[in-house]
C-alpha positions in Angstrom: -153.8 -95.1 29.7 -153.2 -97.1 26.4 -155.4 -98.9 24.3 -153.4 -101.9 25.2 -153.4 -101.1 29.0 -157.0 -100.6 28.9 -157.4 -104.2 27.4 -155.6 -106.0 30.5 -157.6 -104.5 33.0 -159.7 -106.7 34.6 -162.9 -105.6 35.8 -163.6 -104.6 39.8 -166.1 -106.9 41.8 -169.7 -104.8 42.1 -168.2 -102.4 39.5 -171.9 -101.8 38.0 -170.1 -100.2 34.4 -167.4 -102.9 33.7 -165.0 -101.9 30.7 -165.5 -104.1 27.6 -162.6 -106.8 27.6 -162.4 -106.2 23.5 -163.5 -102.5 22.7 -163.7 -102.5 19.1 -161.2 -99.7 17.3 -163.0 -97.8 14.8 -160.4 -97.2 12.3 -160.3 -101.7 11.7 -163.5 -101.9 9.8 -162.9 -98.3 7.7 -159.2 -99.8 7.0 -160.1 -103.1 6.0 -162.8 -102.3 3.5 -161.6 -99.3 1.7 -158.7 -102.0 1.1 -160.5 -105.0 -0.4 -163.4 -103.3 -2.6 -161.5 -102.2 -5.2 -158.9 -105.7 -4.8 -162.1 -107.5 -5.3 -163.5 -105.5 -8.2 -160.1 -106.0 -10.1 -160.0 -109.3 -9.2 -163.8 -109.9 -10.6 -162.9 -107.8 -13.6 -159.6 -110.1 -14.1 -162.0 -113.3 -14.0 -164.2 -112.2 -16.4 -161.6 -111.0 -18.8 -160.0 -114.6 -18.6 -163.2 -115.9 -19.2 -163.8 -113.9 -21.9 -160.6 -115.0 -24.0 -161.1 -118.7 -23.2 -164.6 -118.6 -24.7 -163.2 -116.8 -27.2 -160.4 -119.0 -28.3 -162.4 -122.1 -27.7 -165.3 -120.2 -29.7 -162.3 -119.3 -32.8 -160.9 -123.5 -32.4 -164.6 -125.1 -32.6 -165.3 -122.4 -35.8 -162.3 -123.8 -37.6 -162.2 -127.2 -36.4 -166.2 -127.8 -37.3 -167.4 -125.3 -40.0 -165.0 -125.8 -42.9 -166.5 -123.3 -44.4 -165.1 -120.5 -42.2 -161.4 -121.5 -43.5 -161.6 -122.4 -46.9 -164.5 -120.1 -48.3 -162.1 -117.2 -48.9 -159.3 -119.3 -50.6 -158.7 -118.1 -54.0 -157.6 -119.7 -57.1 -154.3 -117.3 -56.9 -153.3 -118.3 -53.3 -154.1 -122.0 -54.3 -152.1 -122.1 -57.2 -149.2 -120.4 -55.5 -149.3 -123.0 -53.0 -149.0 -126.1 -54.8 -147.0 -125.2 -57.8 -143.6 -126.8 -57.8 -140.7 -125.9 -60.9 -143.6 -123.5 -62.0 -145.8 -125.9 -62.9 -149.5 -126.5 -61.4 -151.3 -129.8 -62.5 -155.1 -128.9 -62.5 -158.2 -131.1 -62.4 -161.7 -130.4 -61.4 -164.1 -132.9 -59.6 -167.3 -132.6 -58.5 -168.6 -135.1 -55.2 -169.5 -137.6 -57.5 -166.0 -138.2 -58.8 -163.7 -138.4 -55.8 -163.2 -142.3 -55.7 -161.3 -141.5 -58.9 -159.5 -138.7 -58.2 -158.1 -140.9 -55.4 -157.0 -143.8 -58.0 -155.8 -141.1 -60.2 -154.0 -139.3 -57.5 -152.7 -142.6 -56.4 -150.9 -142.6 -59.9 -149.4 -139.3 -59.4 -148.5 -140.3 -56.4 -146.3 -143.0 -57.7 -144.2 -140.4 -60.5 -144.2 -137.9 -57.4 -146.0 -135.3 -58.5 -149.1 -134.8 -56.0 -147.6 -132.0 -54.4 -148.1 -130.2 -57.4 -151.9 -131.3 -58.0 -154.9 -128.7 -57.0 -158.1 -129.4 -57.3 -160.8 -127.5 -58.4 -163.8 -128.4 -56.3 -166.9 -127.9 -58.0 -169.0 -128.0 -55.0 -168.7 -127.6 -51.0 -168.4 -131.1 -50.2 -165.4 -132.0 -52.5 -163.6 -128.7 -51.0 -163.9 -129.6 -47.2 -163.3 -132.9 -48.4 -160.2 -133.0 -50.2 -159.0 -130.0 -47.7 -159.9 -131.6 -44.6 -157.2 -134.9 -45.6 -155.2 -132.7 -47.7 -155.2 -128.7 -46.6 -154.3 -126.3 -50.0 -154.7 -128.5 -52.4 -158.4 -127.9 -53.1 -160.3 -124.4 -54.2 -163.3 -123.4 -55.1 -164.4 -120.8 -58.0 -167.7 -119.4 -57.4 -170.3 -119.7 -58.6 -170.9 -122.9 -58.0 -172.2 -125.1 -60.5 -175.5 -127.3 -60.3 -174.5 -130.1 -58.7 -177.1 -132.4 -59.3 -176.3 -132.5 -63.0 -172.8 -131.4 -63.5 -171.4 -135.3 -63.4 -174.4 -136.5 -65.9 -172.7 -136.7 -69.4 -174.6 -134.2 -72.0 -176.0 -132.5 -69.4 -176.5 -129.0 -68.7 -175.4 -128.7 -65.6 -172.0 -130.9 -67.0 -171.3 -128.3 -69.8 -171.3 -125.3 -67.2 -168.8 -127.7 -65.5 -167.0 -128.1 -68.0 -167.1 -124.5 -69.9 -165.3 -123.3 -66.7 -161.9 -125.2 -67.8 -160.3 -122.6 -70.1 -161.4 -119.6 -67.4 -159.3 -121.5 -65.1 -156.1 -122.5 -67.1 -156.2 -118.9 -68.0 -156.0 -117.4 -64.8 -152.8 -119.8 -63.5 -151.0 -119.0 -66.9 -151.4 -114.9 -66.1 -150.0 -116.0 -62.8 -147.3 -117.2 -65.0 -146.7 -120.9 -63.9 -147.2 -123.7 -66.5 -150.4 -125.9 -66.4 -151.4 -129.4 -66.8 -154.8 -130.2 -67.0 -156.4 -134.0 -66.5 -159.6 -135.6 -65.9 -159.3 -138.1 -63.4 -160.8 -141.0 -65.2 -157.1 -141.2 -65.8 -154.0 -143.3 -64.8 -150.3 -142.4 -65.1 -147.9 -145.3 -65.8 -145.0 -143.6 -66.4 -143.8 -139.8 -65.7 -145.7 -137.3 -68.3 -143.0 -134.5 -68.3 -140.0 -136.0 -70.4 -142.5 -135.9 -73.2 -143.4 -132.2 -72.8 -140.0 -131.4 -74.9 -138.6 -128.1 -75.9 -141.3 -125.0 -75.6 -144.4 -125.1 -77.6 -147.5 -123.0 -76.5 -149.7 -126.1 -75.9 -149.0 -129.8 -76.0 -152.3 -132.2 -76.3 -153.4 -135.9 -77.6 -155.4 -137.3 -80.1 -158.6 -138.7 -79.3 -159.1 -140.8 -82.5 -158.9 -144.4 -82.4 -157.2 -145.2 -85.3 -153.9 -146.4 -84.8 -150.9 -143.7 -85.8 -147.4 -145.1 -86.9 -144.7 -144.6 -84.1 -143.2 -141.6 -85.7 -146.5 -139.8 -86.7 -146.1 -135.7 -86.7 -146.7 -133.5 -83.9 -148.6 -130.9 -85.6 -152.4 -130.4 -85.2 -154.1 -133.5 -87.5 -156.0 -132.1 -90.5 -159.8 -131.6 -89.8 -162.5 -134.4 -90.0 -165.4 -134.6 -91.1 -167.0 -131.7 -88.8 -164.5 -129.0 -90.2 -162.3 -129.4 -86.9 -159.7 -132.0 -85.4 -160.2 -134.1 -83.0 -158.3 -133.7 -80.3 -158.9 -134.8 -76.6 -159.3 -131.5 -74.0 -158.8 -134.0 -71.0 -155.0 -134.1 -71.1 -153.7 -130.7 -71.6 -150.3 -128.9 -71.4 -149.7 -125.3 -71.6 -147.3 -122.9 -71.0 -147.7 -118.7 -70.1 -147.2 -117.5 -73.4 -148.8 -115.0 -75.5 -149.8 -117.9 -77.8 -151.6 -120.2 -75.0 -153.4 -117.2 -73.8 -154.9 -116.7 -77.3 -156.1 -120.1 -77.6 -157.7 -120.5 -74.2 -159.3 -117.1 -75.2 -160.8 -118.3 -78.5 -161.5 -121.5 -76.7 -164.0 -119.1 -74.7 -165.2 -117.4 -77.1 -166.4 -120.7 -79.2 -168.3 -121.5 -76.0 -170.1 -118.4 -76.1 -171.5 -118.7 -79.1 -172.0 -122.4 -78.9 -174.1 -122.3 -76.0 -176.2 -125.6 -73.9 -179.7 -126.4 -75.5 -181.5 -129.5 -75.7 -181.2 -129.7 -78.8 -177.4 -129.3 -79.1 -175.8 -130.7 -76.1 -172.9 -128.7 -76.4 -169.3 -129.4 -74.0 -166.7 -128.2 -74.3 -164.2 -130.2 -76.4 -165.8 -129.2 -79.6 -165.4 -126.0 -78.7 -161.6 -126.4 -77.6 -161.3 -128.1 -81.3 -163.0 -125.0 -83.2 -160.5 -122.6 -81.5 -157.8 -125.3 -82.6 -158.4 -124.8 -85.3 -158.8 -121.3 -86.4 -155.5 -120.3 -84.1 -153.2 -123.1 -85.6 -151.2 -120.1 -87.5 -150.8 -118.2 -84.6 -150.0 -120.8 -81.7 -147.1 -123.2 -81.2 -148.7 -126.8 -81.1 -147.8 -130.1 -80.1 -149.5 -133.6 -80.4 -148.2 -136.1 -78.3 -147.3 -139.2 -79.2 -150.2 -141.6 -79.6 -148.4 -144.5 -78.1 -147.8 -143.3 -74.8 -151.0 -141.2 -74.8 -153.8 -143.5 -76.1 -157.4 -142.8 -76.1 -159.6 -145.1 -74.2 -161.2 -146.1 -77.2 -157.7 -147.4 -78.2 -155.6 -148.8 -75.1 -159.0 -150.9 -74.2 -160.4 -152.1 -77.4 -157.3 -153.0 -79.3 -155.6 -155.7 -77.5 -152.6 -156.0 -80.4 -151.7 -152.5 -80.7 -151.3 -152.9 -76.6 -149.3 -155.3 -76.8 -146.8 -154.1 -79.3 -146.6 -150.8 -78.3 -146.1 -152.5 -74.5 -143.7 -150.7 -72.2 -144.5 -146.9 -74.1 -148.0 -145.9 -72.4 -147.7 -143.1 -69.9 -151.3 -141.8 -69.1 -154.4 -143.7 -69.9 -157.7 -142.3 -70.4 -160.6 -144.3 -69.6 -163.2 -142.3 -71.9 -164.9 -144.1 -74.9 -167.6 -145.2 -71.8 -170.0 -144.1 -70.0 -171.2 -144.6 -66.4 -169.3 -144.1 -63.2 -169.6 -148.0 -62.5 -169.0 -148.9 -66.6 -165.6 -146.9 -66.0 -164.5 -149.0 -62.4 -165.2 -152.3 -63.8 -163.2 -151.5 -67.3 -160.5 -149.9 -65.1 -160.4 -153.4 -62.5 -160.6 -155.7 -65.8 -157.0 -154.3 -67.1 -155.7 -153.6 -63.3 -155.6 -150.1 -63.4 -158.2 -149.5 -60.4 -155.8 -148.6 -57.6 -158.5 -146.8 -54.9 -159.4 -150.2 -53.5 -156.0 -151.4 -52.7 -153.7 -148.7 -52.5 -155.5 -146.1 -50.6 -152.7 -145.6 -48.6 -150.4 -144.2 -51.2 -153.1 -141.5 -52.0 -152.8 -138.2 -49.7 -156.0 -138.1 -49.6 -155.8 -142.0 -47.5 -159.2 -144.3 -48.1 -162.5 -142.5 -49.5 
């Protein structure tokens, strides 16, 4: 008789061993589980791996997204300035936190010529980097070591001569990459587009940083020395261009650092320095001084109200030096109308600080 016969048969009155109405077949339960325990342990192990890659990609996001750090700590000067330069030509500044609102009004002025997407910033500490990356990604780096940032804003300062010494290292690098490099501070503002004035193709282009006024047509060679020995020259707007020539400046530049060091007693920086090397190189490099009337010192453009006005219409970049004092600067700055942050945040790339 069949198992399925066997089923139907209904059991006999008095019958005193009745068949079971559902005899259980032995091969159901082997069947069924050598089936599912491996289906189950691939699905577990499927689970786990998906899981694992969400954790990890939500572990990868919240790394980059919160911890700056993990993105921008590896980001060279090379990569940096291969990023931003545009007609092979990077415009460099360096800021430290302290200085940001006016790298935004500066940048704001940049902004204006169009000629931010060129601009890279060399942070001097962690918080300017993840700042200026975070609104504005590439266009800031940072070049260990870092200097001490309680001091390096502080005028005469140690801590603002290492600062400051760092400059030439800098400029020397981007000019071995072979692009052409501006420098500025930021307690600048441009008025008018720099470049037409950076004419034919000397080594180095740079402004006076004497007060006296200069007629219109004044030479472009280096100005005889003063009554220190050297020029005086300003190191806060500079021009150079990869030559042979350039190098050999920024190198001497170095070396006049070296063995001018910081002491308490000489509060060395590093203009003097960039002077010296001036000039003991002027034989040997190409150099240009720009014309006073569209590159005035600060101790010019804000304390000679005639020369202003009859040189009206020529200044291009404005250097608010000649002062001292984060706040002295703003309120000179607001007095002639060249404080932009305030109002015009929104043409910076870098929005409202």
């Amino acid at each position: 008789m069949s198992l399925h016969q066997r089923q139907q048969q209904k059991p006999q009155v008095g019958d005193p061993n009745p068949p079971s109405p559902h005899p259980p077949s032995p091969l159901l339960p082997h069947a069924f589980s050598s089936f599912t325990k491996p289906l189950l342990l691939l699905l577990s192990l499927l689970l786990l791996s998906l899981l694992f890659f969400r954790f990890q990609a939500h572990y990868n996001f919240s790394s980059s997204a919160q911890s700056p750090l993990a993105r921008w700590r590896d980001y060279t000067l090379s990569q940096a300035a291969t990023f931003v330069a545009k007609n092979g030509t990077v415009i460099l500044c360096a800021v430290s936190y302290p200085y940001l609102p006016f790298l935004n009004n500066w940048l704001i002025s940049v902004a204006r010529q169009s000629h931010h997407d060129q601009v890279l910033v060399v942070a001097e500490d962690y918080a300017t980097l993840y700042a200026v990356n975070e609104r504005w990604p590439g266009h800031a780096v940072l070049v260990p070591p870092v200097p001490d940032t309680q001091t390096a804003h502080k005028f005469g300062s140690q801590g603002f001569f290492n600062f400051t010494s760092r400059r030439p290292r800098h400029l020397l690098q981007i000019l071995d990459l072979g692009y052409n490099v501006m420098y500025n501070d930021v307690d600048m503002v441009w008025l008018a587009d720099p470049f037409p004035y950076l004419v034919k193709t000397h080594d180095v282009y740079f402004t006076d940083d004497m007060a006296a006024v200069k007629p219109l047509d004044h030479p472009h060679g280096l100005p005889p020395p003063g009554k220190k020995g050297r020029p005086y020259i300003c190191s806060c707007m500079i021009y150079l261009r990869p030559t042979s020539g350039a190098k050999f400046l920024l190198k001497k530049w170095i070396e006049e650092m070296q063995e001018q060091p910081w002491s308490k007693k000489q509060k060395a920086n590093d203009q003097p320095a960039f002077n010296w090397a001036l000039n003991k190189t002027v034989s040997q490099v190409d150099m240009y001084l720009l014309p006073q009337a569209a590159f005035p010192t600060g101790g010019l453009y804000f304390k000679n109200k005639t020369w202003v006005r009859e040189t009206k219409g020529m200044h291009v970049i404005i250097h608010n030096n000649y002062i001292i004092g984060f706040e002295k600067k703003i309120k000179r700055f607001r007095e002639y109308g060249l404080w932009l942050a305030d109002d015009y945040s929104h043409e910076s790339p870098l929005g409202k600080i």
